[in-house]
C-alpha positions as CSV (number, residue, x, y, z in Angstrom):
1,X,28.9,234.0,45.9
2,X,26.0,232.4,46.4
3,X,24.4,230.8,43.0
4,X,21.0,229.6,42.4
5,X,20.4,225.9,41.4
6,X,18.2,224.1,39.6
7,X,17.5,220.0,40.1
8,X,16.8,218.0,37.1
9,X,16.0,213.5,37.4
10,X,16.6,212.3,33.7
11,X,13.9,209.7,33.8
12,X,11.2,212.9,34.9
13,X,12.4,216.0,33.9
14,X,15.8,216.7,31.8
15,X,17.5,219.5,30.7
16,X,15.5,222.0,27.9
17,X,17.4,222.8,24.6
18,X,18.8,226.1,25.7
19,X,20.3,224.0,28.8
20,X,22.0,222.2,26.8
21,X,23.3,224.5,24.6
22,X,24.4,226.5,27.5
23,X,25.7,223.2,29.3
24,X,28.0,222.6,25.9
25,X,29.5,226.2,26.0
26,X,30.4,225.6,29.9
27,X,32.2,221.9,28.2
28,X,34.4,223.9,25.8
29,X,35.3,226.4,28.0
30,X,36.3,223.8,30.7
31,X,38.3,221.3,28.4
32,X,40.9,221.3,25.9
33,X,40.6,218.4,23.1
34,X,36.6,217.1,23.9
35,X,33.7,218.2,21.5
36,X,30.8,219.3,23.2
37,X,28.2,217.5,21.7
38,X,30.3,214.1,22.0
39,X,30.7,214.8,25.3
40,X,26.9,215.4,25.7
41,X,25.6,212.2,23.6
42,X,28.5,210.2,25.9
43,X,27.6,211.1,29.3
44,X,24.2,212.9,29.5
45,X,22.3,211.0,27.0
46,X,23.9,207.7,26.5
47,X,22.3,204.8,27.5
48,X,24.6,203.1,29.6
49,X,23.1,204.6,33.4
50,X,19.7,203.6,34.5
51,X,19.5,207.1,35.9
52,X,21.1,210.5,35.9
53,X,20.3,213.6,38.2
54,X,21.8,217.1,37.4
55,X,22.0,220.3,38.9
56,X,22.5,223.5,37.4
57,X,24.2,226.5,38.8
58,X,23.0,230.5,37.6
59,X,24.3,233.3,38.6
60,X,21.3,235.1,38.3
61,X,19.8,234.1,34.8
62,X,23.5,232.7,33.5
63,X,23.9,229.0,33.7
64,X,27.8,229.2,35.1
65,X,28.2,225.5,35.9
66,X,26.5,222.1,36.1
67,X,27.4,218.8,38.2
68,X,25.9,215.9,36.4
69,X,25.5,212.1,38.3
70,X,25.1,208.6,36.6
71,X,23.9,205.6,38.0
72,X,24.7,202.2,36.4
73,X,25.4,198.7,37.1
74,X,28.6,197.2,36.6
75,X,30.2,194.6,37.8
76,X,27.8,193.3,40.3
77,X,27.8,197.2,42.5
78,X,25.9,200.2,41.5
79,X,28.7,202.7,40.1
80,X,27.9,206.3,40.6
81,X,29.7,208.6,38.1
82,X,30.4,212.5,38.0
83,X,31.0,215.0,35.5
84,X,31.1,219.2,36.6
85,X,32.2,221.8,35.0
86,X,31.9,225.8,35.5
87,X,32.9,229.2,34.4
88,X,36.2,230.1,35.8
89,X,35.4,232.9,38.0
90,X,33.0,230.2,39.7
91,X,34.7,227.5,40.1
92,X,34.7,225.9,43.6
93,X,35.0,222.1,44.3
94,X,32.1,222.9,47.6
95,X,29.7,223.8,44.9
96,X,29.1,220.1,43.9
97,X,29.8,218.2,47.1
98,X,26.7,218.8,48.8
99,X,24.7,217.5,46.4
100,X,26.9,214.2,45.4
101,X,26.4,213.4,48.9
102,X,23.0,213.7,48.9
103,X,22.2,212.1,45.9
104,X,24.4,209.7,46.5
105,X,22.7,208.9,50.5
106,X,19.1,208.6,48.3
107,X,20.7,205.7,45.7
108,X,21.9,204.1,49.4
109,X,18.7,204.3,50.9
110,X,16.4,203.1,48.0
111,X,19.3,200.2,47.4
112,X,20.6,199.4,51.0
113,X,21.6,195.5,49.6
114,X,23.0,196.6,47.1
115,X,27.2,197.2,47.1
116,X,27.5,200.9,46.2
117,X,30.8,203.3,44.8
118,X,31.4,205.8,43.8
119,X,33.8,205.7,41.4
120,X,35.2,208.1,38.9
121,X,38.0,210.0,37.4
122,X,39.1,213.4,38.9
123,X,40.9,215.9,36.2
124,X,41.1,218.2,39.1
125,X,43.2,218.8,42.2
126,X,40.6,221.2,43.7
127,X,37.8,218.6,43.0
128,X,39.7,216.3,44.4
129,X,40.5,218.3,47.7
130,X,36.6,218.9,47.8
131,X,36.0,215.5,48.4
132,X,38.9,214.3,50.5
133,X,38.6,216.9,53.1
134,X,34.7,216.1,53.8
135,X,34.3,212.6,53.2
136,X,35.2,209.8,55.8
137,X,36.3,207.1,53.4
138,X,38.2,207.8,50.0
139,X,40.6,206.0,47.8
140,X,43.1,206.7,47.1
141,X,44.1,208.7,50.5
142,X,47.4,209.4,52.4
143,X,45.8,208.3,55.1
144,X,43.2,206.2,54.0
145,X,44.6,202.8,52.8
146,X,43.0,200.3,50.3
147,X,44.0,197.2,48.5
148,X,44.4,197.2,44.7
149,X,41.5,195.2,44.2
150,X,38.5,197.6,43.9
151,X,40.9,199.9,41.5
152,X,41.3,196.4,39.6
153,X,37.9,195.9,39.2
154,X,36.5,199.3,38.1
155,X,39.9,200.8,36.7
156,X,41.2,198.0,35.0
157,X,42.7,199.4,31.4
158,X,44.3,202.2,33.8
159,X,48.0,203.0,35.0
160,X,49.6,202.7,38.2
161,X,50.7,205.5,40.3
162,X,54.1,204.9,42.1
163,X,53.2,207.3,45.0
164,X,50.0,205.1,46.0
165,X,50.8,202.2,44.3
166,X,47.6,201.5,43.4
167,X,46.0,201.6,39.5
168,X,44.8,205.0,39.8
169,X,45.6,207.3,37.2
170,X,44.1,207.4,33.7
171,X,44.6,208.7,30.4
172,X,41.6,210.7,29.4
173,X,42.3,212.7,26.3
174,X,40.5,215.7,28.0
175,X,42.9,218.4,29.8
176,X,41.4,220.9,32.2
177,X,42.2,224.3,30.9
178,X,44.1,226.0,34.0
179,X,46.0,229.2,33.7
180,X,49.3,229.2,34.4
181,X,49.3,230.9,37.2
182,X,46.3,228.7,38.5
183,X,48.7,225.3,37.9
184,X,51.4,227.7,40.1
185,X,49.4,227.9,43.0
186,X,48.3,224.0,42.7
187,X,52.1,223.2,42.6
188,X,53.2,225.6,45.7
189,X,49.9,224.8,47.2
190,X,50.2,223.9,50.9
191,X,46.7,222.1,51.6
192,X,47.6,218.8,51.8
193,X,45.1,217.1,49.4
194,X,46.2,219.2,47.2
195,X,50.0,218.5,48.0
196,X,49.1,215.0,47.6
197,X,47.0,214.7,44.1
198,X,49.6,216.3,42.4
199,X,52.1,213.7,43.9
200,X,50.2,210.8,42.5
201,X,49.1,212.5,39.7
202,X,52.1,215.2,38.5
203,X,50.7,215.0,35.0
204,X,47.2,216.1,35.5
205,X,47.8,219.0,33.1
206,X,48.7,216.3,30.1
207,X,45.1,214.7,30.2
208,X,46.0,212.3,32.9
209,X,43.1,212.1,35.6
210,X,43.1,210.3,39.2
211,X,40.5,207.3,39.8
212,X,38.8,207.7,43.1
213,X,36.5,205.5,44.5
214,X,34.2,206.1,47.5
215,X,32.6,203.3,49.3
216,X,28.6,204.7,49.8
217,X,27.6,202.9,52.7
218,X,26.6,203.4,56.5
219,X,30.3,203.1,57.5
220,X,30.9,206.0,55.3
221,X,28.0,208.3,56.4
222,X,28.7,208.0,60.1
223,X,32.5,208.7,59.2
224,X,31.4,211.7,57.3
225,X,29.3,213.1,60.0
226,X,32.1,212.9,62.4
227,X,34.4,214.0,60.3
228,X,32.3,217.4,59.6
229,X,31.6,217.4,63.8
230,X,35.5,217.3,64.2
231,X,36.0,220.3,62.0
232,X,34.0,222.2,63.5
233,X,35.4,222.0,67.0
């Protein structure tokens, strides 16, 4: 189903009232144990990010799902951040990919000194599987290896995973609310990003998300681009 979106830059244009009130009923249909309007304040109005860009998704006049990006700087890198949420009946881990890339190739290009993750937790094995299956460089990865110091330095307070062995898992109070039958087909799934999120992270449903951190960087675009080539023959 193809949905029309609509680009918003917080420091030009931001989202109208009636945005936000539909963006807040998208929240509490999405999570179990977050207030909407805490959620909102924290990570769409806060002022913590130098810059957040949104898009919304309608399926024809009905905002059905958003994919928000922040920008800050910690710990001598620019961080980029994600939040997404959508209706069930629309959600699809493709919908927000395109434009995190993009977004995130403009922060590269305007900062190309600058160190530059991505890094962010991921309540969701389908988000996850989004990202892992069309981006050259990801942590953590079954085939992708990385030391424990970037998940150190951005993921400090969290836990380690004893399938990675790195410090990527943390509590978020916040629990995805998947049918039972959709946590069935996540556990018997046979994609393998899938297979392996839930390895690392079994207790996903509980409020536990996965840290992932992508390096955004020219190594990283030209392994994308390949990456997408090589599917495609």
């Amino acid at each position: 189903m193809k949905l029309r979106t609509k680009d918003l830059t917080q420091t030009k244009q931001w989202m109208s009232d009636s945005e936000r009130e539909a963006i807040a009923e998208i929240i509490q249909v999405s999570f179990s144990n977050v207030s909407p309007e805490a959620y909102l304040q924290k990570y769409f109005t806060g002022a913590d990010a130098f810059q957040r860009k949104l898009r919304l998704y309608f399926n024809g006049d009905k905002l059905v799902g958003y994919c928000l990006l922040t920008f800050s700087n910690e710990v001598g890198a620019i961080v980029i951040r994600a939040s997404a949420g959508f209706y069930p009946e629309f959600r699809k881990g493709g919908n927000t990919f395109k434009f995190s890339l993009l977004e995130s190739l403009k922060c590269w290009l305007f900062h190309p000194w600058r160190k530059i993750y991505y890094a962010d937790t991921m309540l969701s094995p389908a988000m996850y599987r989004a990202i892992a299956k069309n981006t050259g460089i990801v942590w953590p990865h079954p085939h992708h290896s990385e030391s424990n110091k970037l998940f150190e330095r951005f993921n400090s307070s969290g836990e380690v995973s004893p399938e990675a062995g790195l410090r990527c898992l943390v509590p978020t109070g916040r629990i995805s609310n998947y049918s039972e039958s959709e946590l069935a087909e996540f556990k018997e799934s046979n994609k393998l990003e899938i297979q392996y999120y839930c390895r690392v992270n079994p207790n996903f449903n509980k409020g536990i998300a996965m840290f992932v951190i992508i390096p955004v960087n020219i190594k990283q675009f030209v392994a994308t681009v390949f990456k997408k080539i090589f599917k495609k023959l």
